[in-house]
OpenMM code with the backbone's topology and positions (N, CA, C; nanometers):
from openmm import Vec3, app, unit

residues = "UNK UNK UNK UNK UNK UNK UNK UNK UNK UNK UNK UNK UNK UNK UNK UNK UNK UNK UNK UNK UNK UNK UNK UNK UNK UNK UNK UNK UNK UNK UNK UNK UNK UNK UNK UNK UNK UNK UNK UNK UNK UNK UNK UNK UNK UNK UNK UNK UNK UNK UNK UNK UNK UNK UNK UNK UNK UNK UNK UNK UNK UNK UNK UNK".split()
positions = [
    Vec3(2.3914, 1.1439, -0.2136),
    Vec3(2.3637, 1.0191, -0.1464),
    Vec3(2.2188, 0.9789, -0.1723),
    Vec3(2.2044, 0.8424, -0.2187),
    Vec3(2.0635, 0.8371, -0.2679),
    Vec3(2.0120, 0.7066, -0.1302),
    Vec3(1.8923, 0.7338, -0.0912),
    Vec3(1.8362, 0.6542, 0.0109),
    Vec3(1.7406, 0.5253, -0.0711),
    Vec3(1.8767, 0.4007, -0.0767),
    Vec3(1.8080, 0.2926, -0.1402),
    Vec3(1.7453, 0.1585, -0.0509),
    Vec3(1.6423, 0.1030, -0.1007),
    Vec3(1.5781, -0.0184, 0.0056),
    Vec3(1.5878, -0.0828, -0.1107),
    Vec3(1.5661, -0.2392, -0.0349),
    Vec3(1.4833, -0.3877, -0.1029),
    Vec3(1.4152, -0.3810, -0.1538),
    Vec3(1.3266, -0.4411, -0.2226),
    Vec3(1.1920, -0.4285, -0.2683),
    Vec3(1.2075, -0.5638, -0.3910),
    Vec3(1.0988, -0.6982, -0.2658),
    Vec3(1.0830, -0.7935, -0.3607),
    Vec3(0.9909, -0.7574, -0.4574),
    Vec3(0.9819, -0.8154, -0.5849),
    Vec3(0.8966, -0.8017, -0.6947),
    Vec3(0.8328, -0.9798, -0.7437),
    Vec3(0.6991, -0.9705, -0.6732),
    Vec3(0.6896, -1.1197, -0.7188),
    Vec3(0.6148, -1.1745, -0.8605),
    Vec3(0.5805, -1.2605, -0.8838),
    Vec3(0.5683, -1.3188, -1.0122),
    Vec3(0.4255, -1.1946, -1.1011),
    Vec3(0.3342, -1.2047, -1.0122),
    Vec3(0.2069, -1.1186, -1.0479),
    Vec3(0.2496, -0.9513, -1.1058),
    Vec3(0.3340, -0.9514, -1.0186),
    Vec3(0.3774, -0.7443, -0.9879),
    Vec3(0.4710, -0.7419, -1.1322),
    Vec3(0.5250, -0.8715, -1.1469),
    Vec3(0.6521, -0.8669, -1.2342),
    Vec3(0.5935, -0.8374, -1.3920),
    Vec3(0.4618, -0.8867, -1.4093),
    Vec3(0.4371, -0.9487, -1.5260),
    Vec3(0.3743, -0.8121, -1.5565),
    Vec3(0.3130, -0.7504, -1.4652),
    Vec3(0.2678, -0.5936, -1.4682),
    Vec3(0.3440, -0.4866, -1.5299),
    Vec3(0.4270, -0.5060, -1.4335),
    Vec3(0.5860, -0.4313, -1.4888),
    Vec3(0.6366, -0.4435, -1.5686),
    Vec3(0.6747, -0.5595, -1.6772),
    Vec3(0.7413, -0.6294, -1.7688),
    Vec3(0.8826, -0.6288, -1.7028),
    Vec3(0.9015, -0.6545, -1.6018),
    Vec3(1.0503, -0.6958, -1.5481),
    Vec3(1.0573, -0.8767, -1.5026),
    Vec3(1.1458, -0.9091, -1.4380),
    Vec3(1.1886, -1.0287, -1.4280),
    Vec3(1.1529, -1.0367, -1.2537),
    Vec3(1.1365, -1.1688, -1.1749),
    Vec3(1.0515, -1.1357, -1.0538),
    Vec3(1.2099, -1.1519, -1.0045),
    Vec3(1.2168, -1.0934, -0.8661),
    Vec3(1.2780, -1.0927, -0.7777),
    Vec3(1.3123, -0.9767, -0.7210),
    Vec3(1.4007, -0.9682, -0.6199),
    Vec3(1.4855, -0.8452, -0.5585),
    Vec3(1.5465, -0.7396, -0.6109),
    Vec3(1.5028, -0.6155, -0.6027),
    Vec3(1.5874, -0.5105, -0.6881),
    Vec3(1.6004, -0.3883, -0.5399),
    Vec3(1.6858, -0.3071, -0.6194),
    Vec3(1.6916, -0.1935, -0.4982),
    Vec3(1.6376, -0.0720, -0.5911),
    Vec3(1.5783, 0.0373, -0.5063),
    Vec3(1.4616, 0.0467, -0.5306),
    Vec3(1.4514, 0.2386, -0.4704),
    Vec3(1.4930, 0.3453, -0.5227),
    Vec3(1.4896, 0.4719, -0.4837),
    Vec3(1.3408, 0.5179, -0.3778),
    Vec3(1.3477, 0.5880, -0.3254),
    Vec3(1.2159, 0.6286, -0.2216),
    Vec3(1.0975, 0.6904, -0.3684),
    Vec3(1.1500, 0.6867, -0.4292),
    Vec3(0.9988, 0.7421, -0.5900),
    Vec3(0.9826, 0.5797, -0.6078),
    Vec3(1.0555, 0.4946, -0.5855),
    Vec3(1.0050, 0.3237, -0.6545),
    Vec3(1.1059, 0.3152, -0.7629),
    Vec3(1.1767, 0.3758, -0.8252),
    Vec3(1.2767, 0.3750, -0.9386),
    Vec3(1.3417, 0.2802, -0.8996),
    Vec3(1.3483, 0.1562, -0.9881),
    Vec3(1.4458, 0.0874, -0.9749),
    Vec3(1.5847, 0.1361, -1.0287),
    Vec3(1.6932, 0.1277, -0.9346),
    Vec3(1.7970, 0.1088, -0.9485),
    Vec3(1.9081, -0.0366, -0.9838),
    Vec3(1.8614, -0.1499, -0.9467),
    Vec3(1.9747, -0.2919, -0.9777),
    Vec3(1.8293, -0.4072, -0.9069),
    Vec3(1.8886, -0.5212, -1.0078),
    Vec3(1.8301, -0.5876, -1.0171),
    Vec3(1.7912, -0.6536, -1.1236),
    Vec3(1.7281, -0.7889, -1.1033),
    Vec3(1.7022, -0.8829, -0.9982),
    Vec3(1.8078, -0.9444, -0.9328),
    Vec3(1.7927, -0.9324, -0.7936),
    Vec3(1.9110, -1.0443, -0.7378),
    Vec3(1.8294, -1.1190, -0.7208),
    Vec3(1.9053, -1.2392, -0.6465),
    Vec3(1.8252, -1.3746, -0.6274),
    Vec3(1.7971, -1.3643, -0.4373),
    Vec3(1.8214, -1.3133, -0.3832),
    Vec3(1.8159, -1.2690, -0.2563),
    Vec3(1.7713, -1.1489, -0.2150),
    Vec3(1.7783, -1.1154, -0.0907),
    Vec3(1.7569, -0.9901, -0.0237),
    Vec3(1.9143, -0.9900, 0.0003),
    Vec3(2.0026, -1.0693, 0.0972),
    Vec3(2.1180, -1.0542, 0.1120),
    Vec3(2.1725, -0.9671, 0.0195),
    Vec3(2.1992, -1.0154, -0.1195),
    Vec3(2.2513, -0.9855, -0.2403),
    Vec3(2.2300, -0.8465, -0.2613),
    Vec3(2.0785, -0.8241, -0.2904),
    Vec3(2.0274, -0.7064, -0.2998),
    Vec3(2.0628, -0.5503, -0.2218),
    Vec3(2.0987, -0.5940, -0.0919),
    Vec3(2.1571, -0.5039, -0.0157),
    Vec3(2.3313, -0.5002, 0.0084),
    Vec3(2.3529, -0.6094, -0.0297),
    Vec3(2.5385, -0.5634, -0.0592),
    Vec3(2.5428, -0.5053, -0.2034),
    Vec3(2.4741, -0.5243, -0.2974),
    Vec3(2.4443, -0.4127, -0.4017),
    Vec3(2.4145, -0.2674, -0.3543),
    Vec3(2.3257, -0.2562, -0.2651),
    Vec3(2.2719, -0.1502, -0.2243),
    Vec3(2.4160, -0.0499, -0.1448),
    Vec3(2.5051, -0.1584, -0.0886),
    Vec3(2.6199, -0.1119, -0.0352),
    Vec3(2.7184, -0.0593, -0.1247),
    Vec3(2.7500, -0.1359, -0.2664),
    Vec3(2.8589, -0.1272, -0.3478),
    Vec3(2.7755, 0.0281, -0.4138),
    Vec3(2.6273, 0.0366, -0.4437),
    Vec3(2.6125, 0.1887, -0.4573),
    Vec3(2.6758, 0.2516, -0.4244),
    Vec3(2.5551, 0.2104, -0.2862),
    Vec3(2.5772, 0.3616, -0.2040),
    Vec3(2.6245, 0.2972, -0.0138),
    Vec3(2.8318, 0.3315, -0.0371),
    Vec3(2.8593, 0.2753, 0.0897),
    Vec3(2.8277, 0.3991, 0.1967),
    Vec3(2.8031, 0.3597, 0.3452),
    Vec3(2.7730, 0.4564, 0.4217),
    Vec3(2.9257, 0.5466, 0.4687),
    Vec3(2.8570, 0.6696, 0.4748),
    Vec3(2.9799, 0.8098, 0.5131),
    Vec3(3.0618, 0.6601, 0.6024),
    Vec3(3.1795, 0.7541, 0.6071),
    Vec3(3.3260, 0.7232, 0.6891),
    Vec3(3.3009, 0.8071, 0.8386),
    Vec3(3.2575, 0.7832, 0.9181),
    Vec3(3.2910, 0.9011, 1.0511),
    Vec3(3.4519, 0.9331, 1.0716),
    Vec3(3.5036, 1.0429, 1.0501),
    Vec3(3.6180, 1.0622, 1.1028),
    Vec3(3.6453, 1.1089, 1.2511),
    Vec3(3.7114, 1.0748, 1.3157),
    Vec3(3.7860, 1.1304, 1.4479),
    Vec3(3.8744, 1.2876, 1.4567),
    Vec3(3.7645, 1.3087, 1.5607),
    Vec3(3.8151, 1.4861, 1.5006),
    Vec3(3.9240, 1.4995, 1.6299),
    Vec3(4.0273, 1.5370, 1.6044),
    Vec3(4.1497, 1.5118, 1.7317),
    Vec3(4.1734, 1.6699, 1.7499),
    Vec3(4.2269, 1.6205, 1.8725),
    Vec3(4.2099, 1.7911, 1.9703),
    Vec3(4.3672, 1.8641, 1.9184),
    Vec3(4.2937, 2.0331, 1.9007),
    Vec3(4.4461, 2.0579, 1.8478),
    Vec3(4.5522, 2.0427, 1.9697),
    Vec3(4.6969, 2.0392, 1.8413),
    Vec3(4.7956, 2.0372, 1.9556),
    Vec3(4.8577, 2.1455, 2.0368),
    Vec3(4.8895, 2.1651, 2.1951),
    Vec3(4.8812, 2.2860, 2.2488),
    Vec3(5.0517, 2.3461, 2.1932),
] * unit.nanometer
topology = app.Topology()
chain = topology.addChain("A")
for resn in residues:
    res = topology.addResidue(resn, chain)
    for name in ("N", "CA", "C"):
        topology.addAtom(name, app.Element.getBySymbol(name[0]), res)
């Protein structure tokens, strides 16, 4: 399970980088993973289609 955030990239940071400006998701080292979206929205339903969160299951009582 990888712990991904937002992370806008604006025009200045971009040109540094040689990437394209906008929204990417973004590993806790800064590694980009996807991107540019054109949103934050976007960026984090990407971040979902990664990495969706665990399922909690219902742990049911045995039967007597």
């Amino acid at each position: 399970m990888q712990n991904l955030s937002p992370r806008h990239v604006k025009t200045e940071e971009s040109l540094r980088l040689g990437v394209v400006s906008g929204w990417y998701s973004t590993k806790v080292s800064g590694t980009f993973v996807s991107g540019p979206h054109d949103s934050e929205a976007d960026c984090l339903r990407r971040i979902l289609e990664i990495n969706p969160p665990p399922v909690k299951v219902k742990k049911t009582a045995p039967a007597a």
